[in-house]
C-alpha positions in Angstrom: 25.8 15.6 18.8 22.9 16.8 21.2 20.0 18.9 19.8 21.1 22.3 21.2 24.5 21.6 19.3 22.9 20.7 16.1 20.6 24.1 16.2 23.7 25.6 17.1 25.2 24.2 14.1 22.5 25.7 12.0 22.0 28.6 13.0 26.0 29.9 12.4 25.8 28.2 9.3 22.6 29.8 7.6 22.5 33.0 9.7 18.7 32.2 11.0 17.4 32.8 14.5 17.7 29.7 16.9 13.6 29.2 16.4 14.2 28.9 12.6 17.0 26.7 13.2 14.9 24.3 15.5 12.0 24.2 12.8 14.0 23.3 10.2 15.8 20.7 12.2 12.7 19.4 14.0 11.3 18.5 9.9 14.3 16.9 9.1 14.1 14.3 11.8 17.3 16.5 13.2 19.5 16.1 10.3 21.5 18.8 10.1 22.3 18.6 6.3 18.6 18.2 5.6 17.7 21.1 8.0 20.3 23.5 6.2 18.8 21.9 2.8 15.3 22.9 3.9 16.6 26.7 4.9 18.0 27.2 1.5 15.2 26.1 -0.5 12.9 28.6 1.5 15.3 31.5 1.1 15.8 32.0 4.6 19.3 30.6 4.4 22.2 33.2 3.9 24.7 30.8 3.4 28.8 32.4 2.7 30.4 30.4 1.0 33.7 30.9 -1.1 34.3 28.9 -4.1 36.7 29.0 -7.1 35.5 27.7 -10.5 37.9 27.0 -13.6 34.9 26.6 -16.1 32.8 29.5 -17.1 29.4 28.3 -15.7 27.9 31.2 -14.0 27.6 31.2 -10.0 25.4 29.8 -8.6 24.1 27.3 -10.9 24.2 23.6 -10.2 26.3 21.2 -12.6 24.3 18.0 -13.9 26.4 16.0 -12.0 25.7 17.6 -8.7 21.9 18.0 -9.4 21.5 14.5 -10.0 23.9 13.7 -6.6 21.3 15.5 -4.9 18.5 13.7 -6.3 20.1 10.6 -5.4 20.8 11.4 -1.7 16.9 12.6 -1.2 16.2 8.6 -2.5 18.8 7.1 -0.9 17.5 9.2 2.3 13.4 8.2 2.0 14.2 4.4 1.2 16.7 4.6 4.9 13.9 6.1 6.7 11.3 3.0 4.8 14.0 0.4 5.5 14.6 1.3 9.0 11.1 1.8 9.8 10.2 -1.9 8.2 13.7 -3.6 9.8 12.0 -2.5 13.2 8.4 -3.6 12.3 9.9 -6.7 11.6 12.3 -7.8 14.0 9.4 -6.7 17.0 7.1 -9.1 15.3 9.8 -11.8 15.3 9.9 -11.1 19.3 6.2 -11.4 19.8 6.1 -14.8 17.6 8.9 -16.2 19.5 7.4 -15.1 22.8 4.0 -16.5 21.6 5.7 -19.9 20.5 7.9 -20.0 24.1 5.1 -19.5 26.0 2.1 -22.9 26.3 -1.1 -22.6 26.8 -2.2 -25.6 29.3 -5.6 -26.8 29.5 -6.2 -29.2 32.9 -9.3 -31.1 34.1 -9.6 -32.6 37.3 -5.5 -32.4 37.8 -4.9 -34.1 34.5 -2.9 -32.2 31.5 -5.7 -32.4 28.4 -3.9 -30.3 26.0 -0.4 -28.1 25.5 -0.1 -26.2 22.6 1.9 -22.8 21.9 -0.1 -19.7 23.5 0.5 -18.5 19.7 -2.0 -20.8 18.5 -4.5 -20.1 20.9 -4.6 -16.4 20.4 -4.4 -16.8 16.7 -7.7 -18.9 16.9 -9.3 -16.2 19.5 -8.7 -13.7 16.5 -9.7 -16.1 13.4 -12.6 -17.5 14.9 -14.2 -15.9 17.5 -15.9 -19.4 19.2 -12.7 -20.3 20.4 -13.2 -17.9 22.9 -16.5 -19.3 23.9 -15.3 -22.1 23.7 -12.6 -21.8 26.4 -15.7 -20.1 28.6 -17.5 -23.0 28.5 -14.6 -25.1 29.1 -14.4 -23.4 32.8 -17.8 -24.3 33.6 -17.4 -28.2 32.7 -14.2 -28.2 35.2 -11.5 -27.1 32.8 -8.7 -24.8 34.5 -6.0 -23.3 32.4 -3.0 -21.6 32.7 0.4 -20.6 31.2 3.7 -21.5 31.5 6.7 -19.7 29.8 9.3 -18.0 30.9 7.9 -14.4 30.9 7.1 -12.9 34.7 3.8 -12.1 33.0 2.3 -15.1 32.9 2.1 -15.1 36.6 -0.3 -12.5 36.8 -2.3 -13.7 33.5 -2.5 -17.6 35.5 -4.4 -16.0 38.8 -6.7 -14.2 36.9 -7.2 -17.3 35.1 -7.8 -19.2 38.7 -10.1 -16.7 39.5 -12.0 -16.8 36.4 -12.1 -20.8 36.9 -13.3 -20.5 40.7 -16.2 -17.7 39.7 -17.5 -20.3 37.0 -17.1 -23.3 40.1 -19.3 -20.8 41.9 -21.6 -20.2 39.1 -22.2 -23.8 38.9 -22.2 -24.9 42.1 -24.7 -22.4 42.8 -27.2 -23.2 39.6 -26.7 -26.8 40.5 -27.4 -26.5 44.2 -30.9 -24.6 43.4 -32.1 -27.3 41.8 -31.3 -29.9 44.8 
């Protein structure tokens, strides 16, 4: 059901202007059962209902039974929004993992493979222990090139920056070393 149905929805149902309707639906995440909920409970709601009761409980009045259904459904309703909200966390930390452990981190030195490991392990150490950074800066300047392979159209990019980086620090060196000549 699209949004404009939904207000629709409300509005003939609790006799409130289409504004009212929207505001209540927009703070119910667009639920309309919440929405007309959330209308009743701040009067604005005139609600017609017809109803036919064989027990002498006065109008109005909710039974135990369906006070503690409500209760239940307002629960029920918070722990979905948690449970969705956490399922979602979850399984887009899963995808960054698995990308992190699909894609290797290659470290080279004059044309020969020194290291592979999972580009997951390298950015871990970069954010445990800051040196590994410097580490892989200093690594440039003693010949070390690096580069990624995996089978994301990102790493593409990420590997020329990385030649560039590599042929500024050749440059770097070649020029401090060609001073002192």
């Amino acid at each position: 059901m699209e949004k404009l149905e939904k207000v629709e929805l409300v509005r003939e149902k609790c006799g409130v202007s289409y504004e009212e309707a929207k505001h209540a639906l927009e703070e119910t995440d667009f639920d309309v059962l919440d929405a007309i909920v959330y209308l009743e409970r701040q009067g604005k709601a005139s609600t017609q209902t017809a109803s036919y009761a064989t027990a002498s409980e006065p109008a109005g009045t909710l039974s135990a039974e369906m006070a503690r259904a409500q209760n239940e459904y307002h629960e029920q309703s918070k722990k979905t929004k948690f449970g969705e909200m956490w399922a979602t966390f979850c399984a887009q930390a899963k995808n960054v993992f698995r990308a992190g452990l699909d894609m290797t981190f290659i470290a080279e030195r004059k044309g020969e493979r020194v290291i592979a490991v999972p580009l997951l392990f390298i950015v871990i150490g970069i954010l445990a222990w800051g040196a590994a950074l410097w580490f892989l800066i200093f690594g440039l300047f003693f010949g070390f090139r690096y580069r990624i392979e995996g089978a994301s159209p990102l790493t593409i990019d990420v590997n020329e920056a990385m030649d560039k980086a590599a042929d500024v620090a050749d440059g770097l060196k070649n020029d401090f070393t060609s001073k002192d000549e």
